[in-house]
C-alpha positions as semicolon CSV with decimal commas, in nm:
position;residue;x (nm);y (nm);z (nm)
1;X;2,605;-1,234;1,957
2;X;2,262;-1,383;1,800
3;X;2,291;-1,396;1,465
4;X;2,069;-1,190;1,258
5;X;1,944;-1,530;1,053
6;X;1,837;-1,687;1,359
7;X;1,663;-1,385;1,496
8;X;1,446;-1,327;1,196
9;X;1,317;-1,624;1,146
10;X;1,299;-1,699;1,571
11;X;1,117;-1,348;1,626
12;X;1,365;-1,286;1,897
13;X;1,378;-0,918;1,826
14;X;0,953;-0,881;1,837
15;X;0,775;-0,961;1,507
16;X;0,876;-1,253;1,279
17;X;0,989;-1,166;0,945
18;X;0,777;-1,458;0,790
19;X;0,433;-1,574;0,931
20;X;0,360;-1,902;0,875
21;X;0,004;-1,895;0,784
22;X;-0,223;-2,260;0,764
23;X;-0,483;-2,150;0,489
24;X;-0,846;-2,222;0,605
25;X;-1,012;-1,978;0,315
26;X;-1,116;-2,116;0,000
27;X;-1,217;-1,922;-0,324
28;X;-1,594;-2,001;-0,190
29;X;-1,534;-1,719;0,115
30;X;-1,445;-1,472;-0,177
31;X;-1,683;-1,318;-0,423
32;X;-1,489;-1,201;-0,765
33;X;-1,600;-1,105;-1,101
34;X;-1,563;-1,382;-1,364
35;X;-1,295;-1,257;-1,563
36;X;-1,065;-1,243;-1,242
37;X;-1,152;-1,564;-1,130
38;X;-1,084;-1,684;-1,474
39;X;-0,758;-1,551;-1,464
40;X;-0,684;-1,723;-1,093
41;X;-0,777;-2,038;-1,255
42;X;-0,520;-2,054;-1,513
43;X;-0,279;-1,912;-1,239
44;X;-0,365;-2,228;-1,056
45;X;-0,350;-2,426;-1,351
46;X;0,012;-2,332;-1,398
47;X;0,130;-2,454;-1,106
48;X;-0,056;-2,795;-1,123
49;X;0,070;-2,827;-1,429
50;X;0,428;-2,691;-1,330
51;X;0,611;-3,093;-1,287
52;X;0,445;-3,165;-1,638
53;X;0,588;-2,888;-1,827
54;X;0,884;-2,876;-1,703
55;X;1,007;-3,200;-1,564
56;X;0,792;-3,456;-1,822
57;X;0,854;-3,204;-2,172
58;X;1,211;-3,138;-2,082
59;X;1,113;-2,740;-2,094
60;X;1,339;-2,730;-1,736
61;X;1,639;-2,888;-1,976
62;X;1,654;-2,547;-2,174
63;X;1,540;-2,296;-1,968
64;X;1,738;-2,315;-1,617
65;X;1,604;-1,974;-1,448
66;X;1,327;-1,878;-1,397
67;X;1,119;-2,199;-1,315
68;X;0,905;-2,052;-1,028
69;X;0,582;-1,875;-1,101
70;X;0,543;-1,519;-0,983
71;X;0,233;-1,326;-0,977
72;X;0,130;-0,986;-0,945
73;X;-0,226;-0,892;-0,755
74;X;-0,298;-0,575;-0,848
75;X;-0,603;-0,363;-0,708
76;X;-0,808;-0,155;-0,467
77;X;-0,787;-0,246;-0,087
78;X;-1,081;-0,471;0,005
79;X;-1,115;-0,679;-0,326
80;X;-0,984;-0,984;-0,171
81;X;-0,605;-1,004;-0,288
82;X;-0,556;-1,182;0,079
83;X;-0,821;-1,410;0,042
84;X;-0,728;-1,507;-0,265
85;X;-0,358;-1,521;-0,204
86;X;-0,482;-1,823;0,096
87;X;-0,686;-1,968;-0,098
88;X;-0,413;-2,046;-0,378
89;X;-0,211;-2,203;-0,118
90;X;-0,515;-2,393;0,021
91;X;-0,564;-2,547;-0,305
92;X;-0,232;-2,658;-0,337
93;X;-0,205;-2,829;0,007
94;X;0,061;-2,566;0,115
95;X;0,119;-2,324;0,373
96;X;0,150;-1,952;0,333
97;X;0,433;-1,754;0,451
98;X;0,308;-1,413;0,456
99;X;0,633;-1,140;0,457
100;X;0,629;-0,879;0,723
101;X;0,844;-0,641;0,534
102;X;0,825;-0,420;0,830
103;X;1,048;-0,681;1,013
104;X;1,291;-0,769;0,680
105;X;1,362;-0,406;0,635
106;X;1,707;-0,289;0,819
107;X;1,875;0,027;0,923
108;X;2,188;-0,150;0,874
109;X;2,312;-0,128;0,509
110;X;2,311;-0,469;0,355
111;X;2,104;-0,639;0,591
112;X;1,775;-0,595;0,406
113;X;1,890;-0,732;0,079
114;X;2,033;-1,098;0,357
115;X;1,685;-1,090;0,504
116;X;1,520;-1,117;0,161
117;X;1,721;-1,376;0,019
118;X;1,724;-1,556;0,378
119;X;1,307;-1,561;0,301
120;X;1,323;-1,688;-0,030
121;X;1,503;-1,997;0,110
122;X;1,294;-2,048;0,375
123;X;1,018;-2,058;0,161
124;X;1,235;-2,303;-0,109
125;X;1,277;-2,540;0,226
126;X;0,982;-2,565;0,278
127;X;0,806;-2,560;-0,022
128;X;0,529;-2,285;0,092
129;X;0,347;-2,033;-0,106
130;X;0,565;-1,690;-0,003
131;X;0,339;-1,397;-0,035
132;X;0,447;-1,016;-0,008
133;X;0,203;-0,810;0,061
134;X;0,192;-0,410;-0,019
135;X;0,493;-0,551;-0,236
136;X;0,558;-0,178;-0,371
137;X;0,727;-0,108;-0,070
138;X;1,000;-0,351;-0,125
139;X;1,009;-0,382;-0,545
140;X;0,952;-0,016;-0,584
141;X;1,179;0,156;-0,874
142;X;1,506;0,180;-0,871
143;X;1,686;0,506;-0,883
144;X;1,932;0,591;-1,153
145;X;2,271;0,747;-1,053
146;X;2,175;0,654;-0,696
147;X;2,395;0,938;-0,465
148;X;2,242;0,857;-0,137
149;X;2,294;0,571;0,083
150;X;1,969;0,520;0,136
151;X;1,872;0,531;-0,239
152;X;2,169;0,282;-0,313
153;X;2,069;0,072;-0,021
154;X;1,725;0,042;-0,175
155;X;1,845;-0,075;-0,543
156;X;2,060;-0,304;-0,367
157;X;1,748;-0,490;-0,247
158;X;1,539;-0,474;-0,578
159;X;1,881;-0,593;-0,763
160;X;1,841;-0,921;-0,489
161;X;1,473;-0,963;-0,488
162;X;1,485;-0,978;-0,865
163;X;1,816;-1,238;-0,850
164;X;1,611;-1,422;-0,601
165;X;1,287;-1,485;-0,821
166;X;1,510;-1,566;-1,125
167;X;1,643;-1,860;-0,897
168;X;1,353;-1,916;-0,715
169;X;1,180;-2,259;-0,813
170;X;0,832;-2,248;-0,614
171;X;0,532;-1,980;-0,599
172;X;0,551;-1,653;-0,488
173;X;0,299;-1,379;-0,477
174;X;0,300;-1,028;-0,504
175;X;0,013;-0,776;-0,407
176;X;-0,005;-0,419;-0,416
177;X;-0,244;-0,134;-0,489
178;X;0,008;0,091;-0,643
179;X;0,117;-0,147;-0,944
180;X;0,274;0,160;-1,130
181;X;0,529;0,186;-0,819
182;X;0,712;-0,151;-0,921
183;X;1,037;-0,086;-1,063
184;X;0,983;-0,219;-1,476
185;X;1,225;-0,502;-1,462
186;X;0,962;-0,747;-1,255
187;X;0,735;-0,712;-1,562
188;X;0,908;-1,041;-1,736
189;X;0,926;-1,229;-1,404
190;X;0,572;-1,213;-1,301
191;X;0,424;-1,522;-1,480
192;X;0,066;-1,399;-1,463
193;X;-0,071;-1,065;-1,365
194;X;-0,430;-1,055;-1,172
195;X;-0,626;-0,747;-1,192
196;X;-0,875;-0,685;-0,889
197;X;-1,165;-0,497;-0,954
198;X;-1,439;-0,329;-0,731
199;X;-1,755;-0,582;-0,753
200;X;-2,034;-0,548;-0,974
201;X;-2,413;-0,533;-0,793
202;X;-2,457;-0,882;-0,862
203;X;-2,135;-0,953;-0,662
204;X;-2,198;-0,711;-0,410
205;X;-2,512;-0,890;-0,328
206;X;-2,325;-1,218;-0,276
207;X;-2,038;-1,013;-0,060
208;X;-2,310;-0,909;0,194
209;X;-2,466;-1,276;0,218
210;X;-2,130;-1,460;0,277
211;X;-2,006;-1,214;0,559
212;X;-2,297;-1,365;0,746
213;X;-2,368;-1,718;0,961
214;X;-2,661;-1,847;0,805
215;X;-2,759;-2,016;1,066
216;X;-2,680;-1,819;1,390
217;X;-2,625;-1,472;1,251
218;X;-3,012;-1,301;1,330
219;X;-3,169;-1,096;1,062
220;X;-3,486;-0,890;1,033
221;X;-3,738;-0,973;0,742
222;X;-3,655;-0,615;0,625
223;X;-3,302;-0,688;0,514
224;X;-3,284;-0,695;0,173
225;X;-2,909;-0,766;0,026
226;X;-3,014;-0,627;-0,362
227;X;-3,075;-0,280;-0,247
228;X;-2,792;-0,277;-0,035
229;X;-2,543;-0,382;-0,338
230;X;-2,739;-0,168;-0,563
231;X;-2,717;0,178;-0,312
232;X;-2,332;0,150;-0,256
233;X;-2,112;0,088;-0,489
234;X;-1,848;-0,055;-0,181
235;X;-1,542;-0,292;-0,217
236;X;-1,561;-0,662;-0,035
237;X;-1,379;-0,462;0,250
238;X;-1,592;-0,208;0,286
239;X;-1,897;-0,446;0,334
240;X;-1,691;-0,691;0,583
241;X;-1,649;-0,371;0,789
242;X;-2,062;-0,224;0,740
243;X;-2,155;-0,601;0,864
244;X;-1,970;-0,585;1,135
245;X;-2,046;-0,240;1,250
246;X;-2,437;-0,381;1,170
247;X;-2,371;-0,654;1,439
248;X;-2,220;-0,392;1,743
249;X;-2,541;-0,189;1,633
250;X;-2,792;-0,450;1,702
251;X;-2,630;-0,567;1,968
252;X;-2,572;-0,260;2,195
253;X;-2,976;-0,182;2,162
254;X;-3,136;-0,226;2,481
255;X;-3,356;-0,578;2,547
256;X;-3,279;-0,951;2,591
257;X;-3,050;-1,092;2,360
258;X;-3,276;-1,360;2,212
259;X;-3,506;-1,116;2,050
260;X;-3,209;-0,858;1,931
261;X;-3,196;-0,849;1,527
262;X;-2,997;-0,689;1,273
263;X;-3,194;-0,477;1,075
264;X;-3,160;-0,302;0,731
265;X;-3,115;0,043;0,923
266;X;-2,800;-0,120;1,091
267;X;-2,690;-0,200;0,755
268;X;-2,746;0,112;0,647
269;X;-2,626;0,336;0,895
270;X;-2,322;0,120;0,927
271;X;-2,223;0,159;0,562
272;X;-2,314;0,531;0,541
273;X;-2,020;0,530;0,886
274;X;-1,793;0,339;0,668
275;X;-1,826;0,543;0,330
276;X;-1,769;0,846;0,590
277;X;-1,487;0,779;0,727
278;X;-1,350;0,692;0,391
279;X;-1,423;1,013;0,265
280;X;-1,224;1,140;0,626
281;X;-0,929;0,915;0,468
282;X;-0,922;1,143;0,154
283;X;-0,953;1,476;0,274
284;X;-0,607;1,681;0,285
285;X;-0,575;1,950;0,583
286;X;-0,462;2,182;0,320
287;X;-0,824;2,132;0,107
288;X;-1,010;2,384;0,287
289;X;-0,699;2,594;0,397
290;X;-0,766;2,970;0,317
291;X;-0,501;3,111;0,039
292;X;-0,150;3,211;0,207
293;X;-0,159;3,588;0,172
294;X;0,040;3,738;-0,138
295;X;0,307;3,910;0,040
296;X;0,314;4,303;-0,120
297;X;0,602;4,507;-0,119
298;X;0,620;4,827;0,106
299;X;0,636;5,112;-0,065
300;X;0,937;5,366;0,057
301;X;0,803;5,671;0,215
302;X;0,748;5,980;0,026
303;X;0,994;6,289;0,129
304;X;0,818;6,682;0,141
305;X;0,978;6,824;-0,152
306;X;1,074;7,105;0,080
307;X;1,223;6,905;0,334
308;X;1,450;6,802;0,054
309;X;1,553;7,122;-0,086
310;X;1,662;7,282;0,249
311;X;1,854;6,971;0,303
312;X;2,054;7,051;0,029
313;X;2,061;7,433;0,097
314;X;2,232;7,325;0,402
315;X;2,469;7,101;0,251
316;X;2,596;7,372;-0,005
317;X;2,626;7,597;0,285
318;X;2,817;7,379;0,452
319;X;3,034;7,309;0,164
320;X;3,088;7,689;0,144
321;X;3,213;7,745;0,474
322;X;3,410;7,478;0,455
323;X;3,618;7,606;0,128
324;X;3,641;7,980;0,283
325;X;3,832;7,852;0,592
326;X;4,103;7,684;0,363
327;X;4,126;7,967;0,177
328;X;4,191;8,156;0,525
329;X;4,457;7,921;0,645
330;X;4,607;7,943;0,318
331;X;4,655;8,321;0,294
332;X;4,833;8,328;0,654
């Protein structure tokens, strides 16, 4: 039989637990507000400065867990935790393995908790960046006074994940939009947490200039980028998606090629599409449901008053007849 080590790392079974990823994005293909980038930078500058710290001033001598450096991304989808999470591996000459937790996770109990700990040392071999992404789903609070398997099964893993990054001696990042999901005790063993915000006009503008060629991509002289990032208030995912829905626009209008040209009514009816199917996203089936009848007792029906009095007239004369023929019986 294959053994389950060999097939999650060989993607024998489908999908590889761990993607190796080679960055290519840098922190120019991402638009951020200052005080996040700030805080990326000193990120950064905690790992460049890991070797000095703790190798050169002996800090590794009296402290001999937790060495790595953990961080947390926290934010709305589309505000570039991805991005970002490349481009920190990008500027430290490393690869990203990017966790498919899908993959990790088992129906076998125990087997999640040997995948997780078989990733970490993959990524200690070979000295990557290890990234989970929608990390919630796999550092999500444990239960107390677990009863079901399943519950246990899932404490189990959180119990290993957080042994794991108390051993772990490299950089691993978490992301999630659901911070509030992770169970409390990864608070002290994330070294830095990153909080991404939705971008600011100014940035907006930038976000809709970079997800163009500016060379090849063809605009109209009516495209203006400020009153785009001043009309919607969108994330950096949003606008990736408007562009491209801008581009399919242009392009599927009728003419030659050469003289097609995105204009600002692509952009615009492509980010009104996106904002609506958004607002699709958010609706509940139940919103608009009419209100579940109140269920109201029958009432019992209502006897004629002289339906019930010759009903017992008939009883008593029953009764009557009844004590007369003992009486009869008795005398012979």
């Amino acid at each position: 039989m294959p053994s389950p080590l060999l097939q999650l790392f060989t993607g024998r079974r489908g999908r590889r637990a761990v993607d190796t990823v080679v960055p290519e994005r840098t922190f120019a293909d991402v638009v951020l507000p200052p005080a996040t980038m700030r805080t990326l930078e000193q990120a950064l500058a905690q790992v460049r400065n890991h070797a000095l710290i703790f190798d050169r001033w002996g800090l590794g001598e009296r402290h001999a867990t937790g060495l790595g450096l953990a961080f947390n991304f926290a934010g709305p989808p589309g505000t570039g935790k991805t991005i970002c999470a490349e481009a920190i591996a990008h500027a430290l000459g490393r690869d990203l393995l990017v966790v498919n937790y899908s993959v990790v996770e088992s129906m076998w109990a125990g087997e999640t908790a040997k995948n997780v700990a078989a990733v970490f040392k993959n990524a200690a071999e070979s000295e990557a960046v290890l990234f989970f992404d929608e990390a919630d789903a796999i550092a999500a609070r444990r239960t107390a006074g677990a009863r079901q398997a399943m519950e246990r099964e899932a404490n189990t893993v959180v119990n290993v994940l957080l042994k794991e990054l108390e051993a772990f001696n490299g950089v691993v990042i978490f992301a999630t939009n659901l911070a509030a999901n992770f169970d409390p005790a990864f608070e002290r063993r994330i070294r830095t947490h990153v909080l991404f915000e939705m971008p600011g006009a100014a940035e907006r503008e930038r976000i809709w200039q970079v997800q163009l060629h500016p060379l090849h991509t063809p605009l109209s002289a009516d495209v203006d980028f400020v009153a785009l990032a001043e009309r919607y208030p969108a994330s950096g995912g949003d606008i990736k998606n408007a562009v491209l829905k801008a581009a399919a626009m242009a392009a599927a209008e009728p003419g030659l090629d050469v003289g097609k040209r995105i204009h600002q009514r692509h952009f615009v009816q492509a980010m009104d599409d996106v904002l609506a199917a958004k607002a699709v996203m958010r609706q509940s089936i139940l919103d608009d449901a009419p209100p579940m009848p109140v269920p109201v007792a029958t009432p019992a029906p209502t006897l004629d008053p002289r339906l019930t009095l010759a009903a017992l007239g008939l009883g008593a004369a029953g009764l009557l007849l009844g004590v007369a023929a003992l009486v009869v019986a008795a005398l012979r």
